[in-house]
N, C-alpha and C positions, 0 to 999 in steps of 0.2 A: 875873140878868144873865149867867151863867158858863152858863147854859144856850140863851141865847140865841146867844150866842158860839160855843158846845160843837156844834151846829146849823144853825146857820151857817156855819161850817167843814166839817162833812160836806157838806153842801148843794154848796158851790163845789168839794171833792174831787170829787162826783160829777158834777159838770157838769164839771169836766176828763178824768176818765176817758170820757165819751159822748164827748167830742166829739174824742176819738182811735182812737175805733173804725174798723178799716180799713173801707171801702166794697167794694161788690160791683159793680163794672161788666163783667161778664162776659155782660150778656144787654141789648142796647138793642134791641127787636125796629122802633121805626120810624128807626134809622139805616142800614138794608141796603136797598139798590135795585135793581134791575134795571140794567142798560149795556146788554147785547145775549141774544138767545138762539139757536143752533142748532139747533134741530128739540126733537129729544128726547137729543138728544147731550151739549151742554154747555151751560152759562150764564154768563154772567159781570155778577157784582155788585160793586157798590162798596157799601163796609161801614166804619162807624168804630169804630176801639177805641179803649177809654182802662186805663191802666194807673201803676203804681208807677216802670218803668222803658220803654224805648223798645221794646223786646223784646215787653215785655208785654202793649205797646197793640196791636203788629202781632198779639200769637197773639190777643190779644183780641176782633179787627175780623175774624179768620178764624176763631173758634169763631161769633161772631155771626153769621156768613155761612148756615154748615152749619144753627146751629138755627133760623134762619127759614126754611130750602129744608126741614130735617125737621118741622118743628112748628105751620110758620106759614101756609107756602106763599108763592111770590112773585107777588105780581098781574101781572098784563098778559103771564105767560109762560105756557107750556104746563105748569109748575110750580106753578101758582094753588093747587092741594090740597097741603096737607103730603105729605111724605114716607113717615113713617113715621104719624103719629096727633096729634092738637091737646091730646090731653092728654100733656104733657110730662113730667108728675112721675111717671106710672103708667109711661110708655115707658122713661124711663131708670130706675126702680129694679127693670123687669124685665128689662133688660139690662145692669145695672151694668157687668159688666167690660167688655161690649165698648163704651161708650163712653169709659169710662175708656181702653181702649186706643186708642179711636179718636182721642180730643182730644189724647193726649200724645205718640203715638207715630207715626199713620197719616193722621192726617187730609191731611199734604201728599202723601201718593201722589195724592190725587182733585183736588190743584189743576196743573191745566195753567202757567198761568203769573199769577204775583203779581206787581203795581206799584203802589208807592206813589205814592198821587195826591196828597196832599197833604202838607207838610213838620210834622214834628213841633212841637207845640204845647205849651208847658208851662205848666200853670198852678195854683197852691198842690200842686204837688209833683206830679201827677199828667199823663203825657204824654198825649196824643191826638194820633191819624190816619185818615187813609181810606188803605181798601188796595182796589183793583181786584182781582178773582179769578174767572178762567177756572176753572170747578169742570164735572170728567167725571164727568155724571150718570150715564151709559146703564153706568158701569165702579160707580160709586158705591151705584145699584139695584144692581147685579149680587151686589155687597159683603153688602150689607143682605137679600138674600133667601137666600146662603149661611151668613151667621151665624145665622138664624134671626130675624132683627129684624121683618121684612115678607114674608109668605108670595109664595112666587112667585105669576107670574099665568101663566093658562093651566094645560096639561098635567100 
């Protein structure tokens, strides 16, 4: 009986320790859409984050933006091919730092202009938005062939 208990008791620790593990919503690749596209100039997408605080949904809904324009490609734009390569894991751990720098530090240089489209949403603790974003691709390539991420094209 004292081992059934003994058991029992680990059992139900363990099931409360999983079910407080933080979640990963830093990547939803079918919430980013298209809105409009200028040539080869810019685009602008609507993207939803979700996150811990309000903050963190918006950087959230705008890292989502970049890795579907680098990884995924956006349908129905002149962007339709990834940016950089469709395997994701092999591109960022060959350029660790410079996305690292890119997500934390740089990535609003390449957004023209941001608005939120929809009011924040809470729900079991977790916010959610859509954020609109004019992203300067033709300055963004530019970025990406100078760091080394994507070989120039041409000459």
């Amino acid at each position: 009986m004292r081992d059934i208990i003994k058991y029992g008791s680990i059992i139900i620790v363990m099931i409360m320790i999983s079910c407080g593990s933080k979640k990963d919503y830093s990547f939803t690749s079918a919430e980013v859409a298209l809105v409009s596209s200028s040539g080869y100039e810019t685009i602008t997408l609507r993207s939803t984050g979700y996150g811990e605080s309000k903050g963190e949904s918006i950087k959230n809904a705008e890292i989502s933006a970049f890795k579907n324009l680098f990884f995924r490609g956006i349908p129905s734009s002149n962007f339709s091919k990834p940016l950089i390569d469709i395997d994701e894991t092999k591109a960022t751990s060959k350029n660790q730092s410079y996305f690292d720098n890119f997500y934390n530090k740089r990535m609003k240089t390449f957004i023209s202009s941001s608005y939120q489209s929809t009011p924040f949403q809470k729900k079991g603790g977790i916010y959610a938005t859509t954020v609109d974003l004019k992203i300067n691709v033709s300055i963004l390539k530019r970025d990406l062939e100078e760091n080394g991420v994507i070989r120039k094209f041409g000459l």
